[in-house]
N, C-alpha and C positions, 0 to 999 in steps of 0.2 A: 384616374386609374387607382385603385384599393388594390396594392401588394401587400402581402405581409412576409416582414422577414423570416425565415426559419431559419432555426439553427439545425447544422450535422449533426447528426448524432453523439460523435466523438468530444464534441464543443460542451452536448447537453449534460453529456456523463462527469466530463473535466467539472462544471458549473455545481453537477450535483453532489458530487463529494467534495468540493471546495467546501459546499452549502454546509454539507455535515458538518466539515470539520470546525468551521468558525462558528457553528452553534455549540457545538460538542465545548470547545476552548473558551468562546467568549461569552458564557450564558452566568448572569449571574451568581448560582449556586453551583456547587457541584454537580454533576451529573454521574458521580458515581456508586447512586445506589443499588443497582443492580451485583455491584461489586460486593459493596457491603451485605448485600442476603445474599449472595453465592457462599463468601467466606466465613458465614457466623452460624453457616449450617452445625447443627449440636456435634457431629458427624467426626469435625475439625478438631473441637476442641478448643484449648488454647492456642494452636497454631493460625485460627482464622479469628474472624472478627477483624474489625476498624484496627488497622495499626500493626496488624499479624503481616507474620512471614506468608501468608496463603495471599492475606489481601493485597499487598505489596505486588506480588507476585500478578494477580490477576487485573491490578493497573498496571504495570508495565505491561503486558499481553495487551489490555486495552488501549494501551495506546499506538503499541504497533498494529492492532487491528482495524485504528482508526483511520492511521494515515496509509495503509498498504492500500488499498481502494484509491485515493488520489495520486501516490504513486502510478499504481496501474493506469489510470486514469490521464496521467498527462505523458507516461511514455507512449501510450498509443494515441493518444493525439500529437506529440509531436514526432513522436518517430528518434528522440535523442535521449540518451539516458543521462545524458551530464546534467541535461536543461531541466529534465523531470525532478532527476534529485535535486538540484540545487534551486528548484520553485519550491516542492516538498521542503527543502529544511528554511527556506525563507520566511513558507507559512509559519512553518511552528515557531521562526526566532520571531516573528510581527506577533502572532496571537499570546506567546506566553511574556512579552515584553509590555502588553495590552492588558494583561490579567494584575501586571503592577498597580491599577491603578482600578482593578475592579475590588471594592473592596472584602467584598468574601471568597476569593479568588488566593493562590499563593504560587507564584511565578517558581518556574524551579527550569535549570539546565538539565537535569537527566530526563526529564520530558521528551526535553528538546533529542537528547541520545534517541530515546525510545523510538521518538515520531522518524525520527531520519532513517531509523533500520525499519519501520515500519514503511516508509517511502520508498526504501533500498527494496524493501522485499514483494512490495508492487513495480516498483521496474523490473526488476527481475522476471518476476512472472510474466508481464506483459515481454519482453523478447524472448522466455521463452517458451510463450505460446505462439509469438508471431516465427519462430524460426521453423517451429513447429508445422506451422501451417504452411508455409515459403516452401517445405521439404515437400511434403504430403502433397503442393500442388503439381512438381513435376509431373509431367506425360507420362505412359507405359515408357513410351521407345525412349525419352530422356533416361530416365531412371536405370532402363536397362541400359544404353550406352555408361552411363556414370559406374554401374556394376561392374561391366566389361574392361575399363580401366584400371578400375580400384584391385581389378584378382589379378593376381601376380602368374605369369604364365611358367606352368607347370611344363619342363622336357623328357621327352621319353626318349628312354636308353634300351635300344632293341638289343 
């Protein structure tokens, strides 16, 4: 018998922003040139380039953009926001613990800040989309009983 296992989908998305992120952290070089030509556009000035208040600024953003995606990622696979965040801040405290020892790499805790609100703010999103959606699938006649309740009944005084 030839089965092949499949993954749900929710497992593959978990996997594939895991994937980013430990490339993103544990790659060698930096990976943030993209930062650095956003920030040394002539445009900036001295506020951007390697080392500026712009650049600064658009790694922090980067790094909460990195990890909101695996956030999101593991509150809807697991369905718990405690477990998502606290996998989210586990990766970052394993990969930037792991950068100690890459040598062109420089380990730093406000990373670790960044990636955790970036974790926070993919759970977040993920419950509330799923609330979102929990609401929107009520029935007509649900919906309208829950209406019927919620209005406060009105007396007339003849």
């Amino acid at each position: 018998m030839n089965r092949r296992t499949r993954l749900p989908l929710r497992q593959m998305v978990v996997l594939g922003a895991a994937a980013a992120v430990l490339v993103a952290l544990l790659w060698p070089h930096h990976v943030d040139g993209a930062i650095t030509w956003l920030a040394s556009g002539p445009e900036l000035g001295a506020a951007g380039g390697a080392g500026g208040i712009v650049w600064w600024a658009l790694e922090d953003l980067g790094n909460i953009a990195l990890f909101a995606p695996l956030g999101f990622a593991l509150a809807w696979w697991s369905r718990r926001p405690l477990f998502a965040l606290l996998a989210g801040a586990s990766v970052s405290l394993v990969c930037e613990a792991a950068q100690h020892w890459i040598p062109t790499r420089v380990p730093s805790l406000q990373d670790v800040l960044w990636n955790v609100l970036g974790t926070l703010a993919g759970v977040a999103l993920a419950f509330a989309l799923g609330r979102s959606r929990a609401a929107a699938s009520l029935s007509f006649d649900e919906e309208l009983r829950r209406l019927e309740q919620s209005t406060p009944k009105l007396g007339a005084d003849a």
